[in-house]
Wavefront OBJ file of the C-alpha trace (Angstrom):
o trace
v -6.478 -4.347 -18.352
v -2.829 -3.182 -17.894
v 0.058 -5.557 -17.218
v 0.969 -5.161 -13.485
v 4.288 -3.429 -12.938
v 6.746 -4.574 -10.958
v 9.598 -2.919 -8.518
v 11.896 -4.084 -6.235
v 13.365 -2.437 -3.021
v 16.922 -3.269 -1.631
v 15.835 -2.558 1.485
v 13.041 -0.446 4.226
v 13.513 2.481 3.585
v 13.647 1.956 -0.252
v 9.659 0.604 0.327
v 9.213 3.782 2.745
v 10.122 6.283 -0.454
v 7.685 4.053 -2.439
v 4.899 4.618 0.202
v 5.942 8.422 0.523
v 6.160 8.657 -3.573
v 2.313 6.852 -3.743
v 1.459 9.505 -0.868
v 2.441 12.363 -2.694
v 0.081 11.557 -5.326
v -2.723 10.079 -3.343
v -5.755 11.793 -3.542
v -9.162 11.350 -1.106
v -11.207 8.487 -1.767
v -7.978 6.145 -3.171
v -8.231 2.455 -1.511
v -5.255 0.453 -1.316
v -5.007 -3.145 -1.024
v -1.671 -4.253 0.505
v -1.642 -7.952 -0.027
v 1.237 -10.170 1.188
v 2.241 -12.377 3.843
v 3.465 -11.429 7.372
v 7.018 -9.728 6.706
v 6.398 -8.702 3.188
v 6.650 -5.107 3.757
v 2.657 -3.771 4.157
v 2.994 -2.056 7.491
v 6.831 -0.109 5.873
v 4.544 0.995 2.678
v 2.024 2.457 4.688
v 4.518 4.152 7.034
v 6.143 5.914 3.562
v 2.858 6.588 2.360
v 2.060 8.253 5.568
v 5.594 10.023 5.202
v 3.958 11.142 1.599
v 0.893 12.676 2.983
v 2.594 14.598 5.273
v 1.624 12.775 8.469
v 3.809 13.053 11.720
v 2.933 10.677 13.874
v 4.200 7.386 14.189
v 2.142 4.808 11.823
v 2.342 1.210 13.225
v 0.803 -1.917 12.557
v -3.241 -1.739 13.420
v -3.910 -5.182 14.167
v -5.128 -5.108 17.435
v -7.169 -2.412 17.039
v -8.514 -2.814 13.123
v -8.247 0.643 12.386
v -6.084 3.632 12.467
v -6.119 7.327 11.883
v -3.344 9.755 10.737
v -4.026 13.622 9.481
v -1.824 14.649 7.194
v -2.682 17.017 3.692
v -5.791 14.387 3.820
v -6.725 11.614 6.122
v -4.931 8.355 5.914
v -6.816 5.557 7.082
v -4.813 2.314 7.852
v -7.271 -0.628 8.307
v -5.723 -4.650 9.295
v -7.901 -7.005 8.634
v -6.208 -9.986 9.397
v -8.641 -10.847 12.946
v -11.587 -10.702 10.432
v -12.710 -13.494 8.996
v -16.482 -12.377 8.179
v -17.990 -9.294 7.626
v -20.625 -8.437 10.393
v -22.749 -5.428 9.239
v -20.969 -2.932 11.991
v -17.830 -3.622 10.314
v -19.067 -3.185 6.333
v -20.969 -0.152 7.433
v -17.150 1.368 8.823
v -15.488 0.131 5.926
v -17.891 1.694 3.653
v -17.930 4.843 5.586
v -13.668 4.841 5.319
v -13.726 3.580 1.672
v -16.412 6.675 0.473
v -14.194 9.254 2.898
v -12.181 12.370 2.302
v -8.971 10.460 2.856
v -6.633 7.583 1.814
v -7.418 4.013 2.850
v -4.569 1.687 3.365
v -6.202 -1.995 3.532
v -3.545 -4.625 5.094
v -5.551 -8.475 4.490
v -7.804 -7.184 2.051
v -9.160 -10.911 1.755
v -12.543 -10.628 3.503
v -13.876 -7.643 1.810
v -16.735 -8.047 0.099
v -16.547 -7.552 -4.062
v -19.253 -4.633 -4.022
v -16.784 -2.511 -1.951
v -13.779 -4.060 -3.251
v -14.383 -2.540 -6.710
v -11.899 0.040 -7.899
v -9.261 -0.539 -4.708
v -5.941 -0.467 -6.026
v -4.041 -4.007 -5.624
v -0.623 -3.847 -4.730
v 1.152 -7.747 -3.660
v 4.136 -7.720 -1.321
v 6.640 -10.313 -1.007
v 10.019 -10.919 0.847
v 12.687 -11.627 -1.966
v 15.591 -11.422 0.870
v 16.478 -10.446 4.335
v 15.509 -6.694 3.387
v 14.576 -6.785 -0.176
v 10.963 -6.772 -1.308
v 9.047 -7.199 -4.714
v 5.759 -4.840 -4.794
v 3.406 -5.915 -7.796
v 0.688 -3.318 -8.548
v -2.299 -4.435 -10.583
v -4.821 -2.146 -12.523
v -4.474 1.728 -10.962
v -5.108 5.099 -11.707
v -2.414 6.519 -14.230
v -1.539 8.621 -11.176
v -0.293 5.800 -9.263
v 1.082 3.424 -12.231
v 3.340 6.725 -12.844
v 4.945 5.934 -9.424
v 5.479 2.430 -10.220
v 6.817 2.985 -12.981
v 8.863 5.256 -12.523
v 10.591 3.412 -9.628
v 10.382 0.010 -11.534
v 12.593 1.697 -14.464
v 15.004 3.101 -11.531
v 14.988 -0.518 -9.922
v 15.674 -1.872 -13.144
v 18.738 0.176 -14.066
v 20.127 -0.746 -10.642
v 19.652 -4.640 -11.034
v 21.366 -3.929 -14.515
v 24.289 -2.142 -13.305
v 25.215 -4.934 -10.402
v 24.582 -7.829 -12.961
v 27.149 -6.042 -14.855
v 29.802 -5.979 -11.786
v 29.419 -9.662 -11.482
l 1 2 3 4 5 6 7 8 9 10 11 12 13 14 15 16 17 18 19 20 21 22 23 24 25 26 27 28 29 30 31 32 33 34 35 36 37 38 39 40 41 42 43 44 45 46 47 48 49 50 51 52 53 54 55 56 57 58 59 60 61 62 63 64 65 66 67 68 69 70 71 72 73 74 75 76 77 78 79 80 81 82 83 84 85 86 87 88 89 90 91 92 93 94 95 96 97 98 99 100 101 102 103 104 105 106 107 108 109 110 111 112 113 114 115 116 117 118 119 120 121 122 123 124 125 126 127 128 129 130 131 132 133 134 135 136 137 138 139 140 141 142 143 144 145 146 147 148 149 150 151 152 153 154 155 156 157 158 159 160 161 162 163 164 165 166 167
């Protein structure tokens, strides 16, 4: 297994170009699991990732209504789970339906899903660091999407360098 990689965001719209950077090299059938606590930066990801697709329309927070749709050059799905606690079959037999789809799943409180679906979702932790800063972790991924992290660790890295220096 690959050692997570790690980048940090000054601010939204720095997690935004994440999102839209992951969306631009998304491809149908990719799960994402956007762990984190409330205020870590999930629903901003998503709305970048939407950017990244290509989507138009204006990508908030699902939680009232568990799942959203947005077209773009594919589907994004963006599914909050946090109101689920269990599984009842209507719900596994949605989330398998989204998960197997033509489109991009974006999983906010990925907790209750069950392992069998769960297998080969892409993990990415959020957490606060600051008022505006954020620190996204991304576990095991396609080399597709470790590129992106990557790339924007090794940018996030040379900017933390350069301030240290100033100081």
């Amino acid at each position: 297994m690959a050692e997570p990689i790690v980048v940090e965001t000054g601010n939204e719209e720095e997690t935004r170009a994440l999102g839209a950077a992951l969306g631009s090299v998304a491809e149908p059938g990719d799960v994402l699991f956007l762990q984190g606590p409330f205020g870590a930066g999930k629903t901003t990801l998503v709305q970048g990732l939407a950017r990244g697709l290509g989507v138009e329309d204006r990508v908030t927070s699902p939680s009232f209504v568990i799942a959203c749709e947005y077209q773009g050059r594919i589907p994004l799905y963006h599914i909050d789970l946090y109101r689920i606690e269990q599984m009842d079959a209507t719900t596994l037999e949605a989330l398998a339906e989204y998960f197997g789809s033509d489109g991009v799943c974006a999983v906010e409180w990925p907790d209750s899903v069950p392992v069998d679906l769960a297998s080969g979702a892409v993990r990415i932790t959020l957490a606060a660091t600051g008022e505006d800063e954020r620190r996204l972790e991304l576990d095991a991924a396609a080399p597709r999407i470790r590129e992106v992290f990557e790339q924007r660790s090794r940018r996030s890295d040379g900017v933390r360098r350069r301030n240290a220096a100033r100081h």
